[in-house]
C-alpha positions as CSV (number, residue, x, y, z in Angstrom):
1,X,-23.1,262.3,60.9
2,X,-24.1,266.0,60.2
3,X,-25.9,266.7,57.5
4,X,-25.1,270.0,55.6
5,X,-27.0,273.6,57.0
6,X,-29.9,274.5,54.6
7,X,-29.9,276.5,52.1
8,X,-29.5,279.8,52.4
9,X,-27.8,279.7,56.1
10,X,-24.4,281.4,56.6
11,X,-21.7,279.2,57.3
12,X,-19.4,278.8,59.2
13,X,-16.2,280.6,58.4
14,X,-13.1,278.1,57.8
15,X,-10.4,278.5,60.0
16,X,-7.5,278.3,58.4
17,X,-4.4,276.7,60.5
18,X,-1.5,278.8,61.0
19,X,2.2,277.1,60.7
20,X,4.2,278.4,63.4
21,X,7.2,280.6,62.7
22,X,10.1,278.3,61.9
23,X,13.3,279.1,63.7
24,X,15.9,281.1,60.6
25,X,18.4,278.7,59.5
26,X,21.5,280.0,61.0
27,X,25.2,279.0,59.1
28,X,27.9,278.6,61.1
29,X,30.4,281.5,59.8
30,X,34.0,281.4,59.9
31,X,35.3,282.9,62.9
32,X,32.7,280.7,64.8
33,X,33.9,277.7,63.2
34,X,37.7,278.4,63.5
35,X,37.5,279.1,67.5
36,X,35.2,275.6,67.7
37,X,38.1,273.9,65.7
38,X,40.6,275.5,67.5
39,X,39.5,274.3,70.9
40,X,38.9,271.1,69.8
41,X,42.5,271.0,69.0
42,X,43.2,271.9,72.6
43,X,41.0,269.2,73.6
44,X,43.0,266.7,71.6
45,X,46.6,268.2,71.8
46,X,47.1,268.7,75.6
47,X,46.8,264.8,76.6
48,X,48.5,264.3,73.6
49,X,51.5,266.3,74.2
50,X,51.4,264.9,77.8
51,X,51.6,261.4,76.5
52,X,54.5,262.5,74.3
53,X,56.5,263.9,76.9
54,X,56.2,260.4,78.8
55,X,57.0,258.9,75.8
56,X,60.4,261.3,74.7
57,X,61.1,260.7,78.9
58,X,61.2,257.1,78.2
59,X,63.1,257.0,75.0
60,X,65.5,259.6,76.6
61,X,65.9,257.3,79.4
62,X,66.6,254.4,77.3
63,X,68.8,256.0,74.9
64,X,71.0,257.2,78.2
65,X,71.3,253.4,79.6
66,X,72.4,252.2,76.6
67,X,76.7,251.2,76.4
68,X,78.6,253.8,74.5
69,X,79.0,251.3,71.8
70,X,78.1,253.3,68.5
71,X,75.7,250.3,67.2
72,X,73.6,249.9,70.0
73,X,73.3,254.1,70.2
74,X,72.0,253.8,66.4
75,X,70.1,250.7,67.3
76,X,68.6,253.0,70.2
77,X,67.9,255.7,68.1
78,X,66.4,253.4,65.5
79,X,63.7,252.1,67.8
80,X,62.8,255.3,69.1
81,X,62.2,256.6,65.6
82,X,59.9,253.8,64.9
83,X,58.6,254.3,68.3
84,X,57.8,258.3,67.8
85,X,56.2,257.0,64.0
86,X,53.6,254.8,65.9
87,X,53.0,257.6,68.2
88,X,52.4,259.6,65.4
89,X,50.3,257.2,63.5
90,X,48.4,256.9,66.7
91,X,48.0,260.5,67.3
92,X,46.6,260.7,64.1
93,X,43.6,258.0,64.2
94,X,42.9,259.3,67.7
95,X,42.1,262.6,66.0
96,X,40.4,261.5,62.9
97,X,38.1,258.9,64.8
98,X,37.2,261.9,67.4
99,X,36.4,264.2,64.6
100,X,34.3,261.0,62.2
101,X,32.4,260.1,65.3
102,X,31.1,263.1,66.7
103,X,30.3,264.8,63.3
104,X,28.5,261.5,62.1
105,X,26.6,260.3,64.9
106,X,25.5,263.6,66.6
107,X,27.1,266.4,64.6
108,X,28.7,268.4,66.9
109,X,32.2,267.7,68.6
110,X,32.9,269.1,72.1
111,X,33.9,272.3,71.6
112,X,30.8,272.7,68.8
113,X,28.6,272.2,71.2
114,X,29.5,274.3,73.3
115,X,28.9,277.0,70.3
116,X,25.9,275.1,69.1
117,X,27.1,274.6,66.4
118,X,25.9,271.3,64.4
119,X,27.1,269.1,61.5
120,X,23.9,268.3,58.8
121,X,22.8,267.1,55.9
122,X,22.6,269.7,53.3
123,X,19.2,268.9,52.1
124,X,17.6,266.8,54.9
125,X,18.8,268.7,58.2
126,X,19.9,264.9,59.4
127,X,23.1,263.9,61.1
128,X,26.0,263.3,57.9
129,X,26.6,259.3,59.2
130,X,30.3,257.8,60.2
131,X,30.4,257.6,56.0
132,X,30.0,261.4,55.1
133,X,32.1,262.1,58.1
134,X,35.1,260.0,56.7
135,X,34.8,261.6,53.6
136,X,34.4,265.7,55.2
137,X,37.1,264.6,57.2
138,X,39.1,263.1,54.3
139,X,38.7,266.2,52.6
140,X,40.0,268.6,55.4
141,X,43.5,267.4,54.6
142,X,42.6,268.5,51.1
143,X,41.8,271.4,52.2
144,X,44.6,271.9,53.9
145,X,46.7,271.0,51.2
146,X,45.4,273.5,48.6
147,X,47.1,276.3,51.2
148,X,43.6,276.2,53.4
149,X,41.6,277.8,50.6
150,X,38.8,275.2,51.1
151,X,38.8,276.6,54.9
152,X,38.9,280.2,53.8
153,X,36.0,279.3,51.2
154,X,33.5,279.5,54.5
155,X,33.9,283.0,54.9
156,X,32.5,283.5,51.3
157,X,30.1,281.0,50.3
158,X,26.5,282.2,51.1
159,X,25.5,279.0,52.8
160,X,29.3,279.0,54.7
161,X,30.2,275.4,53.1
162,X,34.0,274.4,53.3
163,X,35.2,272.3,50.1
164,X,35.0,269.7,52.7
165,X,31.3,271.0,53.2
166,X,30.5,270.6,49.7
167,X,32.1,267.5,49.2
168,X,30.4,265.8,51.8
169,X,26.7,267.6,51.2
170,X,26.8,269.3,54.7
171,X,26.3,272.6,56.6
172,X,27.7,273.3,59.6
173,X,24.5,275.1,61.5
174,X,24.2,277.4,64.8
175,X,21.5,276.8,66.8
176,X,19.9,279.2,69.2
């Protein structure tokens, strides 16, 4: 152990340790957000519309063997109503699961990262969770709803939060 310099000698000026610059928190704007969104519906939609064409090809095809008796067309009909529903209904958790799983476990679907852009915590900077996610993604059907005001909302909120944003205490950010 040192002891401390005599009296009277200078000391050793104290370096003082610099933080390094912290990288500018960037929020995602609008236009950024609604190109990410709207390739990620490309992403979903095409093998989804190819899978619907198989399926209106199969129901045609069935519909077309059936007798001319009036019941069994209605009967026909009937099932491939029910048929389109589930394919629907299907459609529809396909989309909602890709959306809650990429923006709760990483953040970022395809299509965001390949803008960089990245679903956080509001106050942390920490992935949202499959919970949060639900609930943002719950709430862009509300949006939505409310004739897309809560997606229009990003282009003039100063940190660029959605209603669904807001809601769910996230920011979308864009990374370098």
């Amino acid at each position: 152990m040192q002891s401390p310099p005599p009296v009277g000698y200078p000391q050793a000026p104290m370096q003082q340790y610099q933080v390094p610059p912290q990288p500018q928190t960037t929020y995602a704007g609008f236009w950024i957000r609604f190109i990410a969104r709207f390739l990620d519906s490309l992403i979903l939609g095409i093998p989804l519309t190819i899978l619907l064409f198989v399926f209106l090809a199969i129901s045609g095809a069935a519909l077309s063997a059936t007798s001319s008796d009036e019941n069994a067309q209605n009967a026909a009909a009937g099932v491939a109503s029910g048929a389109f529903l589930l394919f629907y209904l299907l459609a529809l958790v396909a989309v909602a699961a890709y959306q809650i799983y990429f923006w709760g476990t990483s953040g970022q679907t395809i299509a965001m990262r390949m803008f960089h852009l990245r679903v956080v915590d509001a106050n942390t900077g920490a992935p949202i969770g499959i919970g949060r996610a639900v609930v943002r993604w719950l709430m862009t059907i509300v949006n939505s709803w409310a004739c897309y005001i809560g997606w229009i909302w990003v282009a003039f909120d100063a940190r660029k939060q959605g209603w669904h944003d807001k809601v769910a205490n996230s920011v979308v950010l864009q990374t370098p």
